[in-house]
TIDRENPA-487178 format. One record per residue (C-alpha): x, y, z. Coordinates in steps of 0.05 Angstrom, whole numbers, padded with zeros to 5 digits, always signed. Each point is the difference from the previous one (the first is absolute). Last residue first. Example, Ala and Ser with C-alpha at 12.3 -4.5 7.8 and 13.67 -1.06 7.14 Angstrom:
% residues 2
+00273-00021+00143
-00027-00069+00013
***
This chain:
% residues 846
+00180-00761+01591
-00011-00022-00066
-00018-00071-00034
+00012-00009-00080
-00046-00044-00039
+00011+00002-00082
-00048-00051-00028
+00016-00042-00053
-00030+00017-00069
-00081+00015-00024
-00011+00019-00069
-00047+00051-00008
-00021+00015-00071
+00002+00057-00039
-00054+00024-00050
-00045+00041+00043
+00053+00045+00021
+00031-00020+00064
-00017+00039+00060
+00037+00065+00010
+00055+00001+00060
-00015-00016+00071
+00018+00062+00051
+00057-00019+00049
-00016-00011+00068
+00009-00079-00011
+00076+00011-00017
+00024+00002-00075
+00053-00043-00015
+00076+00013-00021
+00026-00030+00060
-00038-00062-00009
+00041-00013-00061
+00037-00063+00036
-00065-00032-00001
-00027-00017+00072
-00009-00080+00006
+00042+00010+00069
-00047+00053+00028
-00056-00055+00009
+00031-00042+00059
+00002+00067+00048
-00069+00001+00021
+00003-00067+00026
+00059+00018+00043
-00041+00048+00043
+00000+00082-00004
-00024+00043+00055
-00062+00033+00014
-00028-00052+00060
-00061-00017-00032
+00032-00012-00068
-00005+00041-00069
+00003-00031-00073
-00010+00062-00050
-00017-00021-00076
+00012+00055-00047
-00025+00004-00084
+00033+00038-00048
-00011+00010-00066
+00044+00014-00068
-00008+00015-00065
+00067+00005-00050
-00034+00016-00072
+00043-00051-00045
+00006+00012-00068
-00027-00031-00061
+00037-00062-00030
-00010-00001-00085
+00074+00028-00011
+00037-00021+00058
+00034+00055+00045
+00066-00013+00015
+00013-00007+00082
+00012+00041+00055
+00003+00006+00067
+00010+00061+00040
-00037-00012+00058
-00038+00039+00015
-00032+00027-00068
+00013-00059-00026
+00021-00005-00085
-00018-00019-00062
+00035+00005-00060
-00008+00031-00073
+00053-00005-00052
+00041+00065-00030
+00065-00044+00009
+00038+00065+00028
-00054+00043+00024
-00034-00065+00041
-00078+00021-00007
-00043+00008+00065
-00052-00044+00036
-00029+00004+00065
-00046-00046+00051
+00048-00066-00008
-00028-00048+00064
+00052-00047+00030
-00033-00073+00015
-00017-00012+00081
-00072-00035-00016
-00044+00023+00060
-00038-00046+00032
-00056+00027+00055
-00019-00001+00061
-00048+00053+00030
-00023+00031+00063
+00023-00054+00046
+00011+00027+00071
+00031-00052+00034
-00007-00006+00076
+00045-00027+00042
+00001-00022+00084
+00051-00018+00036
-00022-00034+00058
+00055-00026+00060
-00017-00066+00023
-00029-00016+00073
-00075+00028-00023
+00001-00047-00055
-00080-00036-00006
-00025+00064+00026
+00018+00050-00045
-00016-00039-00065
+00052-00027-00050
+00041+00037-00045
+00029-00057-00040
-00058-00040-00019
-00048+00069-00015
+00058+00032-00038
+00004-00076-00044
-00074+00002-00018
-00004+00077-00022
+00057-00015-00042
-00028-00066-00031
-00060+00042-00004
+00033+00066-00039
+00043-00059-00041
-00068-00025-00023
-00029+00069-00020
+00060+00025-00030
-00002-00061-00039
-00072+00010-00032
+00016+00065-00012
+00068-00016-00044
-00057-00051-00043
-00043+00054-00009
+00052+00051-00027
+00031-00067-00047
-00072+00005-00040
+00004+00076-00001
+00064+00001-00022
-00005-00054-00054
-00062+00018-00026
+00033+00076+00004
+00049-00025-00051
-00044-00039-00051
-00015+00054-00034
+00068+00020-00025
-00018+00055-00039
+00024+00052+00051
+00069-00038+00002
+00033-00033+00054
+00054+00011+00059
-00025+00074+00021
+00046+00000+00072
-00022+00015+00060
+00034-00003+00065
-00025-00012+00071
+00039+00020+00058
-00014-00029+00074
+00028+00036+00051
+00005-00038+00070
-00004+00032+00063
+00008+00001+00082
-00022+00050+00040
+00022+00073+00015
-00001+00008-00076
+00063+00051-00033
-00032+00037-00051
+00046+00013-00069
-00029+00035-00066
+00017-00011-00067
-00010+00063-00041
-00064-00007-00047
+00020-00010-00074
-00030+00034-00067
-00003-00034-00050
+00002+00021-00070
-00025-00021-00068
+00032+00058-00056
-00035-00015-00084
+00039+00037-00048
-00035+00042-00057
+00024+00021-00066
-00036+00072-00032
+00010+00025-00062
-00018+00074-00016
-00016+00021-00073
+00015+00076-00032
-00040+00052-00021
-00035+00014+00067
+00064-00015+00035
+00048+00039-00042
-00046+00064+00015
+00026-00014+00075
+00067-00008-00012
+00021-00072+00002
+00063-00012+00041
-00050-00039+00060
-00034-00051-00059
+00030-00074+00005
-00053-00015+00055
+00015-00062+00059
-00055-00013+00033
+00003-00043+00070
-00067-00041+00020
+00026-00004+00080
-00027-00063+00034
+00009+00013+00072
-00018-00036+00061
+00002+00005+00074
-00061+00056-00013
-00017+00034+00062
+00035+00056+00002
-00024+00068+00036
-00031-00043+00055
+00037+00033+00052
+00044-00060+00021
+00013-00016-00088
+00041+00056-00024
+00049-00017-00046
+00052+00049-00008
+00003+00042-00071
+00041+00004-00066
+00025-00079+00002
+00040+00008-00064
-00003-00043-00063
+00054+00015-00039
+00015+00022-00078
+00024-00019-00061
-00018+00023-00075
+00023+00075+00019
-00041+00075-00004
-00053-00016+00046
-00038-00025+00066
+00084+00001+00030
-00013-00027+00045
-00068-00039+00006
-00049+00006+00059
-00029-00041+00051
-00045+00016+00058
-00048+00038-00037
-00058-00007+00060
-00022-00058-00042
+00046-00020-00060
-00048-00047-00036
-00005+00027-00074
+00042+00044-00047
+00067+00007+00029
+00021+00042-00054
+00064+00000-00026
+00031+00050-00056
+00035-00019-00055
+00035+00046-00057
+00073-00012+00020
+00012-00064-00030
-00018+00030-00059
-00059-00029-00043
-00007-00041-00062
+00016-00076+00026
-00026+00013+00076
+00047-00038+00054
-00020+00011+00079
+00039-00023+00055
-00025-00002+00068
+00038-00003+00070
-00022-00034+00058
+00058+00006+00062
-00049-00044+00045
-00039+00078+00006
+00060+00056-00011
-00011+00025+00059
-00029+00075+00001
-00045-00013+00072
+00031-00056+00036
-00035-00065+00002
-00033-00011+00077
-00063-00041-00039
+00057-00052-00032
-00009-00003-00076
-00023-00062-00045
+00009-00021-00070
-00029-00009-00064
+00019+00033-00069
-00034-00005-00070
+00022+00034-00065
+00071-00010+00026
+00035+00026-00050
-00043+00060-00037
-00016+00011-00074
-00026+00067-00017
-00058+00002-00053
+00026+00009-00074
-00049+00044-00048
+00035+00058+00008
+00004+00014-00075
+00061+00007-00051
-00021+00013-00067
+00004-00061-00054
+00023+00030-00061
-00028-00031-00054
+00038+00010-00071
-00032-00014-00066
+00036-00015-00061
-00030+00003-00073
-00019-00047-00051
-00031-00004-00074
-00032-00047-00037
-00027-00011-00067
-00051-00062-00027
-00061-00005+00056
+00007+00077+00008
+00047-00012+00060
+00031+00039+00062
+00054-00031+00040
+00018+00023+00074
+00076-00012+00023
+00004+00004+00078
+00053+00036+00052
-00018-00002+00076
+00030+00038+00046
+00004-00017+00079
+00003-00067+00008
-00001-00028+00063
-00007+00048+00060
-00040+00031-00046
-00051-00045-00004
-00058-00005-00050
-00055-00042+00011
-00025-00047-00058
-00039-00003-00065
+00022+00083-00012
-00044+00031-00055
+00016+00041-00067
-00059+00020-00042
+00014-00004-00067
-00067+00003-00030
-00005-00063-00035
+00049-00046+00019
-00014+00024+00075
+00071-00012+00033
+00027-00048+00053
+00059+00014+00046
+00019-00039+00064
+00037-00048-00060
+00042-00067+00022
-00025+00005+00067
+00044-00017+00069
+00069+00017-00026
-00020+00058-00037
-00032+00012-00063
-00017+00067-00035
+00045+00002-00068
-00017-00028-00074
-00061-00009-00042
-00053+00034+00023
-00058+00004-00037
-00036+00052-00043
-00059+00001-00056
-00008+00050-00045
-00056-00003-00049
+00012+00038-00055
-00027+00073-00023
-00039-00006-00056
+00043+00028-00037
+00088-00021+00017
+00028+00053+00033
+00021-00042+00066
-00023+00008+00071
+00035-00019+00066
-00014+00025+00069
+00019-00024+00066
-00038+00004+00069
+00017+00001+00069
+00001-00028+00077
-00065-00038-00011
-00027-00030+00061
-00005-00079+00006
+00038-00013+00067
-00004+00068+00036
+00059+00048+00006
+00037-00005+00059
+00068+00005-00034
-00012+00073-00026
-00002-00001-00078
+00036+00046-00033
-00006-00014-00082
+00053+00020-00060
-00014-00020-00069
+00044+00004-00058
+00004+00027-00071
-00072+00036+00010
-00065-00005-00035
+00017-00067-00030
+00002-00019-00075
-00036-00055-00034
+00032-00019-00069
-00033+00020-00062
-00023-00030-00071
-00051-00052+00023
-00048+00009-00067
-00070+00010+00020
-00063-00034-00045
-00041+00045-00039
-00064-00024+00010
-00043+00000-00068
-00072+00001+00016
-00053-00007-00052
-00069+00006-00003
-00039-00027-00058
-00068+00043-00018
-00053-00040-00039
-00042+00023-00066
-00072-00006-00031
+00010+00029-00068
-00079+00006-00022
+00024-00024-00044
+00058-00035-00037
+00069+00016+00012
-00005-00032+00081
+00052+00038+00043
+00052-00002+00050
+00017+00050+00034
+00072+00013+00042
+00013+00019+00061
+00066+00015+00032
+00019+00009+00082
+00071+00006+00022
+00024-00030+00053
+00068+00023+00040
+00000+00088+00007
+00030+00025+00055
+00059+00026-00042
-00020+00003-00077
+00019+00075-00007
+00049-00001+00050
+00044-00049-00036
+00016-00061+00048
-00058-00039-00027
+00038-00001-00067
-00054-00019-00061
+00021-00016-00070
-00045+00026-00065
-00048-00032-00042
-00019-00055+00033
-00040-00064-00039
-00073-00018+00010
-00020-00048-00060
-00085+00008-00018
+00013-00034-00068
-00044+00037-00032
-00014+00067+00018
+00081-00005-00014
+00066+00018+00042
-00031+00024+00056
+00039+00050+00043
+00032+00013+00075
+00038+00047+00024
-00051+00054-00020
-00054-00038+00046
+00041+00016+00073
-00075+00012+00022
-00055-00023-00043
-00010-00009-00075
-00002-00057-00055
-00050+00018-00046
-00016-00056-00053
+00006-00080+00002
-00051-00026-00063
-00060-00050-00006
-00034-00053-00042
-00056-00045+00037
-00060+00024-00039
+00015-00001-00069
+00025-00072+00009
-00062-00025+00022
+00000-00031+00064
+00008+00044+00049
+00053-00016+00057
+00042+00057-00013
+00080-00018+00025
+00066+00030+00034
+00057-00026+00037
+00041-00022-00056
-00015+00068-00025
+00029+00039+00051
+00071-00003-00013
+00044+00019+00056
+00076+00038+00022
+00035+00011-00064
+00057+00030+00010
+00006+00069-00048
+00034+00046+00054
+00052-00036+00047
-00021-00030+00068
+00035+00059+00053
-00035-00026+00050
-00018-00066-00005
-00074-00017-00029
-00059-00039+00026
-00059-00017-00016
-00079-00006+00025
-00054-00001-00050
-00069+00009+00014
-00073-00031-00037
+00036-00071+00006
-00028-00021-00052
-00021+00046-00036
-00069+00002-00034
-00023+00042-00063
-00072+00026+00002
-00055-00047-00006
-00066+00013-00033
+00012+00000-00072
-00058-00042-00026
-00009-00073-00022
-00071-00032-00015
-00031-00053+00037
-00046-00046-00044
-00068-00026+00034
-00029-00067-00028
-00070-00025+00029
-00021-00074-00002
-00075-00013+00014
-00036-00045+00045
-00073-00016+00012
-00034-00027+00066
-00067-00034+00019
-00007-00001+00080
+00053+00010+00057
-00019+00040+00062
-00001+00071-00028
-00046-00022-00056
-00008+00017-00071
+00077-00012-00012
+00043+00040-00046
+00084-00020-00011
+00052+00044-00029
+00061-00032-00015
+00062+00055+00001
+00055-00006-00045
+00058+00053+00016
+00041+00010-00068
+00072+00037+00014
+00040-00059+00018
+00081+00002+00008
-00006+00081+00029
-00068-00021+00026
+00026-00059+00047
+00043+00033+00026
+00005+00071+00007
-00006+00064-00061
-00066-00006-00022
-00022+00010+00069
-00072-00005+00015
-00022+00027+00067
-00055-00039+00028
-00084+00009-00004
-00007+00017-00078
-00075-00012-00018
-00049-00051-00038
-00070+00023+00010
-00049-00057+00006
-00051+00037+00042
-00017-00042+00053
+00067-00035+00013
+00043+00061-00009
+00065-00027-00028
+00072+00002+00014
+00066+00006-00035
+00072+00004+00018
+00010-00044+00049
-00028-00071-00040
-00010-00063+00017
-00045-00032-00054
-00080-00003+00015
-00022+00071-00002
-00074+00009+00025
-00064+00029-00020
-00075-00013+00029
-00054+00000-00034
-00073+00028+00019
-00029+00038-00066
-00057+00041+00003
-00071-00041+00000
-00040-00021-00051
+00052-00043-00045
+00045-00023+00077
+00000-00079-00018
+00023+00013-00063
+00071+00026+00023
+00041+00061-00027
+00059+00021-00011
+00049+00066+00004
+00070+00020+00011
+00019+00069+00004
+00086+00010-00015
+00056+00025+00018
-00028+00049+00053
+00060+00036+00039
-00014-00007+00076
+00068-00002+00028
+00041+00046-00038
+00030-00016-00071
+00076-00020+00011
+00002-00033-00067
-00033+00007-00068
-00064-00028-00013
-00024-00056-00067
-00060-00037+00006
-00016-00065-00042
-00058-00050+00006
-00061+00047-00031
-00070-00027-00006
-00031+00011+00068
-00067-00028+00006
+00025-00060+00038
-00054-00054+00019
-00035-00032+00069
-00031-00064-00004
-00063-00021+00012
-00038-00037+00055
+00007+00044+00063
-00072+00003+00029
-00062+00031-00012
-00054-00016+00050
-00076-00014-00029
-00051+00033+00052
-00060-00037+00015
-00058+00037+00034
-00057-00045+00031
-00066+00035+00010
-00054-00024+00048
-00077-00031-00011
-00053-00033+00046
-00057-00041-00016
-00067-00030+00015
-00025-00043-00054
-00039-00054+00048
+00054-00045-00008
+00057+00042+00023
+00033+00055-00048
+00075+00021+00003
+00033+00059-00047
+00070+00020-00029
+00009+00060-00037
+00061-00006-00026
+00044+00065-00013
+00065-00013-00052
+00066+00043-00007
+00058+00008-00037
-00024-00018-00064
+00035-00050-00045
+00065+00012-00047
+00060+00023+00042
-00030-00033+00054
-00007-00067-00028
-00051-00041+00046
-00001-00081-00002
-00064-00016-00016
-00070-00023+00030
+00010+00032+00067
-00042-00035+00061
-00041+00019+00057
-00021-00048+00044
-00076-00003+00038
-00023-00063+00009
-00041+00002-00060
+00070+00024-00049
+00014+00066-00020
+00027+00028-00068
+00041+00043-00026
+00041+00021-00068
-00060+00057+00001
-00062-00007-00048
-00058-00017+00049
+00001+00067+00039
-00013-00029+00042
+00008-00068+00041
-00040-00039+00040
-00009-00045+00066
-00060-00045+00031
-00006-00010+00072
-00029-00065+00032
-00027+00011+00062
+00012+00017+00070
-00057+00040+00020
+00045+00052+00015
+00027-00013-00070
+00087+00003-00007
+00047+00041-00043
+00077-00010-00011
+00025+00013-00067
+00066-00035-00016
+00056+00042-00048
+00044-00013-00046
-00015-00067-00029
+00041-00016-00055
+00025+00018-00075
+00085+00003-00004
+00025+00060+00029
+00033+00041-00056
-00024+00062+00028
+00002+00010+00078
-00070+00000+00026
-00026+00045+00049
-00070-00005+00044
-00033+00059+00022
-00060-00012+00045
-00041+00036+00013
-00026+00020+00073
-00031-00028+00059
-00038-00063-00011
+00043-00012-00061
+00062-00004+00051
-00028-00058+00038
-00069-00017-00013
-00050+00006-00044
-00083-00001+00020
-00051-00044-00038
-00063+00043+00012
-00048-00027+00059
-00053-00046-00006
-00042+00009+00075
-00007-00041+00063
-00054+00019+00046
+00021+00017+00080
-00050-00020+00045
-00015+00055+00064
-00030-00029+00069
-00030+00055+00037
-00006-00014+00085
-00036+00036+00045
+00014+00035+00060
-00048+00042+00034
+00002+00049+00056
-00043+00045+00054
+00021+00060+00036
-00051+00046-00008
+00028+00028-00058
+00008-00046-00041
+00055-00053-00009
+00019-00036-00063
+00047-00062-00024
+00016-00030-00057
+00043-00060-00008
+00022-00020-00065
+00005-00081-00023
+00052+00008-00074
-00004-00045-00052
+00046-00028-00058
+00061+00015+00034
+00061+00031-00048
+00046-00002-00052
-00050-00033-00056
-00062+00030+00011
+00028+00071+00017
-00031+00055+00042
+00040+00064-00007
+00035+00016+00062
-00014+00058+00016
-00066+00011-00051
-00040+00017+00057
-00061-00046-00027
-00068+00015+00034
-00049-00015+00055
-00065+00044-00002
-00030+00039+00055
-00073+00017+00015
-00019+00038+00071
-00021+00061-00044
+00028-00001-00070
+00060-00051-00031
+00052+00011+00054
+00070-00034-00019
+00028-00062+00034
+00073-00027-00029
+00029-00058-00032
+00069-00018-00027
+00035+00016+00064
+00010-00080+00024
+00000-00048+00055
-00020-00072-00022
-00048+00005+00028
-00015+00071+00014
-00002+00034+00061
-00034+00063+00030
-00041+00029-00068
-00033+00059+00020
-00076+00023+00004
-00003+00061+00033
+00005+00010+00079
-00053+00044+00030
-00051-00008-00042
-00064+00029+00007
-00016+00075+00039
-00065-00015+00027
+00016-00076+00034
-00067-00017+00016
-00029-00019-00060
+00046-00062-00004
+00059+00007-00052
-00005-00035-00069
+00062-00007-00044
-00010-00014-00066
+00042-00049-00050
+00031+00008-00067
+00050-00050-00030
+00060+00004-00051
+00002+00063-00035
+00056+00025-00044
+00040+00042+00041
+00065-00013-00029
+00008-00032-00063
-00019-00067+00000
+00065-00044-00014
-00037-00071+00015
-00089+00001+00000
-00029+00004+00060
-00052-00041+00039
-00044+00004+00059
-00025-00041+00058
-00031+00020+00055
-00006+00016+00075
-00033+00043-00003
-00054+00037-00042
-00021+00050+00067
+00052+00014+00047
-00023+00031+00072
-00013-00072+00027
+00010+00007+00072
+00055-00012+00045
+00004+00040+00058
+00053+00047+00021
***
């Protein structure tokens, strides 16, 4: 809008006095609007900025268009603290849009203020202590300043107090306070002027503070308290009491307290009552020497060490009856023989006996009423003495005392004076066993049948010995004689205890067949013995022993059926069976039941007998070997309830046989050779190295097969030269037909073995033969395997040359006995045999 002077009076100048109250006026001024503007001012008067910038003045309308400035009162105006002039800017607006700012420059007048206090007088009174017996000195410092900062004045009333206060302000005491004597408490009235005789007053309150300055004292006049013993916990001896000077106006505050060691007695540290805290025993150390328990009492007036007194206290402990007599040991344990005559004196009980009180009225006593079971033969020969002697003789035979061993007594003992406490003594009198009786068995003599198979360890029997002697005695038993044999110096052992007889060792009747021993039974000092016969019952318990247990040999395939096969027989031993009681059983390995025994019971010996042919064109047969698992049972005159009660022992005999094809002869149109090759097992299973060998020498044989094949094929092809290059010469022509060469070692093969009846040794023998030779202990025998392998040689024109013929002069003279090339090849060698080539065997046929 535009400017125009709307305020009327400014700018100007005005003044104020410091802390004006608020609204006291400062200025007025009018506002004057032009005629124009019908409804005035728009915008009051208002203050927009002050410099400096303040709240302490205000605008208020004074009548129509006239306003005052005045004092807010927030913040106070202040001389001293703050500016001494203020520049306000007012500005109006009227209606019409017009304004006006002028400016109103307010002074600020000093004024004499009050002196004012500080610090805690400013804000409260102040209490101020003093202990007494502080010395006189300042106690306090007034602090108190003049806004106008002037000098201040300071005063003291009421005018007769130990005070006083210096012009800067100190307070001071005068004396040195007693507070048992002076007051307790003083109020100052302490007050400041400034020059002009403004002022300002506070109150001061001293306090005077007692402390601990005196001594405590004992009101209690007596020294000596007498109690008896064993009062309870909590008996009062005595009340203690004192005082202290410090404490005249106000209850008592001491504190009590026992300064010797002491376990009896205790006091209660507020109220000085002397009490009983731990058992007092008249009767223990150190009361029974010392009776008088002095106790120093001491009284403090503070908790934490101040002024103490002390004051000794004697208590005497008075004796009273309180123990009963004591025994030591409380129970008696004796012992008496049997039969101990009447009137032996067995225990005194007054060496063992005492009453620990003190006074001799107290600790005297007496041995009354003996009772209990077995009590009437028993007495006491004075209340006095206590002495335990019998009065009649016990037998623990008789049948009135039998069972019967301890016997239990008591006996009381008793103080005389009252109130009579007493004890009970127990007493056990054993009466000890006299040995007065041998043991004596059940029986004279013992007779046990024991079968001979009876287990090692099982008990066969039992003897019994007792004797009459009460309580019955132990009885303990051993052998003492009888029950060895040549192999154990006693099969026989018996329980000591029970007398349980057990064998150590298996009987044999084949051996011994009665056995005679001598048993002792013992009470530790008698002994008895008896005899005790074992007779060992006869039990088949013996398997049948046959010669040989292992046979080998072999059996031509055209064998007639009943012959008595290589004229075997077996002979069978059994140690507790007849000779006529086996029966044989061929058990294992006779397919198609081909052999047979005769007789199969009744006799120790019999033959093996071919029972049927061998079948082996249809098939029927196919097995060339036989290893017949031959049982031999001692059982066949058993009935048949014998055989369930009875045992059955069983030898066995091991049969290998082989079976031989039939040589058969084929005459060859062409020319021949037969070679033969033998095998014989020359080394041992374990010897590892063996098939190494073989193997290693198998390659090398190859190898020179295969050179003497080309040195063959070499010299047919030089000798037998092509058609045309000879047509004038006759050709003969050969061709050999090599189907295998082998060695064969020509050594005589054992395949049987048999027992010689008159030296009972084995030997070995050939089937073909006939050979034979004594069979060595560790050598096994010799299966007789055989193979044959033919090699033809056959010429253009079918007849024979002189070449062919060179080879039949290495023949072995035993070519005869060979098989031909048509004749079936015998098992292969077992697994571990070796082959071990010889010479070959060539023979030529026409």
């Amino acid at each position: 809008g535009r400017r125009t002077q709307l305020l009327k009076g400014l700018p100007a100048t005005s003044t104020v006095e410091e802390n004006a109250a608020a609204g006291v006026s400062v200025y007025t001024f009018n506002v004057t609007v032009s005629p124009l503007s019908s409804e005035g001012v728009a915008i009051l008067p208002t203050i927009v900025n002050s410099n400096p910038l303040t709240e302490a003045f205000g605008i208020e309308p004074n009548g129509d268009l006239e306003f005052r400035v005045v004092t807010t009162g927030n913040p106070v105006l202040d001389y001293e603290t703050m500016p001494k002039s203020f520049d306000l800017q007012i500005f109006v607006e009227d209606t019409t849009g017009r304004t006006d700012l002028s400016i109103l420059t307010v002074h600020v007048t000093d004024k004499n203020e009050r002196p004012v206090f500080r610090g805690n007088m400013a804000i409260q009174t102040v209490t101020i202590y003093v202990l007494e017996g502080t010395p006189a000195e300042c106690i306090y410092k007034v602090d108190a300043a003049d806004p106008e900062k002037a000098e201040l004045k300071y005063s003291l009333l009421p005018a007769l107090v130990p005070f006083m206060v210096s012009e800067s302000g100190a307070i001071f005491s005068t004396k040195k306070f007693d507070y048992e004597k002076d007051p307790h408490c003083y109020f100052l009235n302490i007050t400041v002027t400034d020059p002009d005789g403004l002022n300002s007053t506070k109150t001061v309150n001293i306090n005077i503070i007692n402390i601990n300055d005196e001594r405590p004292y004992f009101t209690t006049q007596q020294r000596i308290y007498r109690i008896p013993e064993e009062q309870s916990p909590g008996t009062v001896v005595a009340n203690i009491t004192a005082k202290d000077p410090d404490d005249e106006d106000s209850p008592s505050r001491l504190f009590y307290s026992i300064q010797s060691s002491d376990k009896y007695f205790s006091i209660n540290p507020s109220t000085g009552v002397l009490q009983v805290t731990g058992r007092i025993d008249r009767d223990a150390l150190p009361l029974r020497l010392h009776p008088n328990v002095s106790v120093i009492v001491r009284v403090e007036d503070s908790p934490s060490g101040g002024h103490t007194s002390e004051m000794e206290i004697t208590i005497i402990i008075d004796d009273i009856n309180d123990n009963p007599p004591e025994c030591n040991p409380s129970t008696f344990r004796k012992e008496a023989n049997e039969n101990t005559t009447a009137g032996t004196f067995l225990l005194g009980l007054r060496n063992y006996c005492k009453d620990i009180d003190v006074d001799p009225s107290n600790n005297r006593f007496n041995f009354t009423g003996l009772s209990g079971f077995g009590s009437n033969n028993f007495a006491l020969e004075s209340t006095v003495s206590g002495r335990v002697v019998m009065t009649e003789s016990i037998d623990l035979e008789n049948p009135a005392n039998q069972g019967v061993e301890v016997y239990s007594l008591t006996v009381r003992v008793q103080d005389i004076a009252r109130p009579n406490y007493s004890n009970i003594i127990y007493i056990y009198i054993r009466i000890k066993p006299v040995n007065e009786f041998f043991p004596v068995f059940s029986n004279l003599s013992y007779e046990f049948n024991v079968p001979e198979i009876t287990k090692v360890g099982s008990s066969i029997g039992r003897v019994n010995a007792r004797d009459k002697d009460w309580p019955p005695s132990v009885i303990t038993y051993s052998i003492v004689a009888g029950g060895g044999t040549r192999d154990y110096t006693n099969i026989f052992w018996i329980n000591p205890t029970k007398g349980d007889v057990k064998i150590l060792a298996r009987l044999d009747y084949e051996t011994t067949q009665k056995h005679i021993l001598t048993v002792q039974a013992s009470d530790q000092e008698k002994t008895a013995t008896t005899s005790v016969t074992v007779n060992v019952v006869e039990v088949n318990d013996e398997e049948p022993v046959c010669s040989p247990n292992f046979y080998s040999f072999q059996i031509p395939v055209s064998l007639a059926v009943g012959t008595n096969i290589n004229g075997f027989r077996i002979e069978c031993q059994d140690r507790d069976s007849d000779p006529r009681s086996f029966r044989y059983f061929i058990n294992e390995g006779n397919v198609n039941n081909h052999f047979t025994f005769s007789p199969s019971a009744g006799s120790n010996t019999s033959q093996l007998i071919l029972a049927s042919r061998f079948d082996y064109e249809s098939g029927l047969d196919t097995n060339w070997i036989y290893i017949l698992r031959v049982c031999i049972t001692d059982d066949n005159l058993l009935s048949a309830r014998d055989k369930t009660t009875h045992l059955i022992k069983t030898g066995t005999v091991t049969l290998s046989i082989r079976v031989i094809p039939n040589p058969t002869t084929v005459i060859a149109t062409t020319p021949s050779f037969t070679v033969v090759k033998k095998r014989e097992n020359l080394y041992s299973e374990s010897a590892w190295y063996v098939p190494f060998v073989i193997a290693l020498g198998s390659l090398l044989l190859l190898g020179l097969l295969g050179y003497l094949g080309f040195l063959l094929a070499t010299w047919v092809r030089t000798c037998c030269p092509p058609e045309g290059k000879a047509a004038s010469a006759p050709l003969i022509h050969f061709t050999f037909c090599l189907s295998s060469q082998t060695m064969s070692k020509l050594n005589t093969i054992f395949d049987g073995e048999a027992r010689d009846p008159v030296t009972g040794k084995m030997y070995e023998f050939n089937t073909w033969s006939g050979a034979r030779r004594w069979k060595k202990s560790n050598e096994p025998l010799q299966p007789a395997l055989a193979m044959q392998v033919t090699s033809c040689a056959t010429d253009d024109s079918g007849q024979g040359t002189d070449r062919a013929e060179a080879p039949s002069k290495k023949e072995p003279s035993e070519k005869r006995k060979e098989l031909t090339a048509e004749t079936k090849p015998a098992a292969k060698p077992s697994a571990g045999q070796s082959e071990t080539p010889g010479q070959d065997g060539l023979r030529l046929q026409k």
